[in-house]
TORMARDO-830042 format. One record per residue (C-alpha): residue number from 1; x, y, z; residue in three letters. Coordinates in steps of 0.001 Angstrom, whole numbers, plus 500000, padded with zeros to 6 digits. Layout:
// TORMARDO-830042
ROFI,NUM,X,Y,Z,ala
...
***
This chain:
// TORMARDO-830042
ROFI,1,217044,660338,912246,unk
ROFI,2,213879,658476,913855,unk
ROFI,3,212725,657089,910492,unk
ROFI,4,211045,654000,910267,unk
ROFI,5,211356,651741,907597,unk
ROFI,6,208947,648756,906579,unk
ROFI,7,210788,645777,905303,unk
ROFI,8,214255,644753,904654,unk
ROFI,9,216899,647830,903247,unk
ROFI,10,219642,647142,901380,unk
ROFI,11,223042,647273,902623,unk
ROFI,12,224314,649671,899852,unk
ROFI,13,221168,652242,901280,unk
ROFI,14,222338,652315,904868,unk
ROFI,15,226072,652566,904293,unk
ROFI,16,225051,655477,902202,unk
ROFI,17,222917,657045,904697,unk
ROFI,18,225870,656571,907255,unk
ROFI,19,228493,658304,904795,unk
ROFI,20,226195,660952,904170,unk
ROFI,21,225474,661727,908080,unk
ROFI,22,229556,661427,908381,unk
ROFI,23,229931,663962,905505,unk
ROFI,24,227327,666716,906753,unk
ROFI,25,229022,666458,910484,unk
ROFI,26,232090,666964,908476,unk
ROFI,27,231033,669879,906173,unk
ROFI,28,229334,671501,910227,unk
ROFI,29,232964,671155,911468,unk
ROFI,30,234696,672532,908761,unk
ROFI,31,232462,675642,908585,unk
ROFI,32,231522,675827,912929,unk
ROFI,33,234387,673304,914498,unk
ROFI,34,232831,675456,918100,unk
ROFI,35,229398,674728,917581,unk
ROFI,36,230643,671042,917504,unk
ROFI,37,232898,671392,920098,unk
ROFI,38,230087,673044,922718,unk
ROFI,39,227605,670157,921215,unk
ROFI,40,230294,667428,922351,unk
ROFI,41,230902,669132,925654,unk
ROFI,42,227053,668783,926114,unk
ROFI,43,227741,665115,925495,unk
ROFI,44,231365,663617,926937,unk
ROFI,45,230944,660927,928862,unk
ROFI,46,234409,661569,930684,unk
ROFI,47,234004,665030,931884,unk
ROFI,48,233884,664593,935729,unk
ROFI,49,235133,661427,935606,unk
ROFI,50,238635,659839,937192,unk
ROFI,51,240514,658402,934241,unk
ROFI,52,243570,656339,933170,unk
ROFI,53,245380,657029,930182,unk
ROFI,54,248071,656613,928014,unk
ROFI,55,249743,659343,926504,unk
ROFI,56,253344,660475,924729,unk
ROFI,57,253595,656149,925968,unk
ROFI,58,253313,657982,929785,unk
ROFI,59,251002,655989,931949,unk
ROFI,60,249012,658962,933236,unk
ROFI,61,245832,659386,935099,unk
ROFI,62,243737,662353,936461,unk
ROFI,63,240169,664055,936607,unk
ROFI,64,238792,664979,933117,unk
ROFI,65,237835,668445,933160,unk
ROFI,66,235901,668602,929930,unk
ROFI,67,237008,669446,926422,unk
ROFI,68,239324,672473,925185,unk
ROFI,69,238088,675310,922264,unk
ROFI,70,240664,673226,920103,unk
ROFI,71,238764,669671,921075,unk
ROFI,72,241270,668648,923430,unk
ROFI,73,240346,666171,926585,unk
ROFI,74,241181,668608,929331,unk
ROFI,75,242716,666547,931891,unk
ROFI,76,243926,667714,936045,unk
ROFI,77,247081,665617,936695,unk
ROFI,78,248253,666300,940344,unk
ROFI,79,248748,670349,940282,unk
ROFI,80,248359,670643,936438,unk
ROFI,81,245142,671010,934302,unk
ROFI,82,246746,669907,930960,unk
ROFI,83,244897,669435,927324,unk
ROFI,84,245482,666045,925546,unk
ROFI,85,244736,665818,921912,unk
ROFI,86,246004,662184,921556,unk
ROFI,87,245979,659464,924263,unk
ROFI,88,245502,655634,924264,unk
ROFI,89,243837,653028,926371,unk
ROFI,90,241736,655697,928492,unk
ROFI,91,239875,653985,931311,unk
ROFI,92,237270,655067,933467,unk
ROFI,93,238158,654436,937273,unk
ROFI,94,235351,656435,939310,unk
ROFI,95,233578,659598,939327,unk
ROFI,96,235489,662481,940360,unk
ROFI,97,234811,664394,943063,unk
***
């Protein structure tokens, strides 16, 4: 990442660039899924955040946590810290505190 290229670069060239970036963060998370995990804990932009979601079609919302071993969003709803690994429409409504 970082290069600079002079000129114009062909379509075909960047898509495969992209697919082979996709397929080496593949290949890391089939052979380290935790390194990737503690990477995107490093990174998620919802962790301390108040959220609304949609999950199981439950309109839900609560303070993200961070992210489980397993990559789950790790969610405090009311008296329950509970891991989602699927949810819909999740929207950011203010930092939590």
């Amino acid at each position: 990442m970082g290069d600079v290229v002079e000129g114009s670069v062909s379509r075909e060239r960047v898509l495969a660039a992209v697919l082979d970036g996709v397929l080496a963060e593949i290949e890391t998370c089939s052979d380290d899924f935790g390194s990737q995990v503690k990477r995107l804990r490093e990174v998620c932009f919802l962790s301390g955040k108040k959220i609304d979601f949609t999950a199981s079609e439950e309109a839900l919302s609560g303070n993200v946590i961070g992210l489980g071993d397993d990559g789950s969003l790790i969610v405090e709803t009311g008296n329950k810290i509970i891991p989602y690994s699927q949810a819909a429409e999740i929207r950011v409504i203010e930092e939590a505190s």
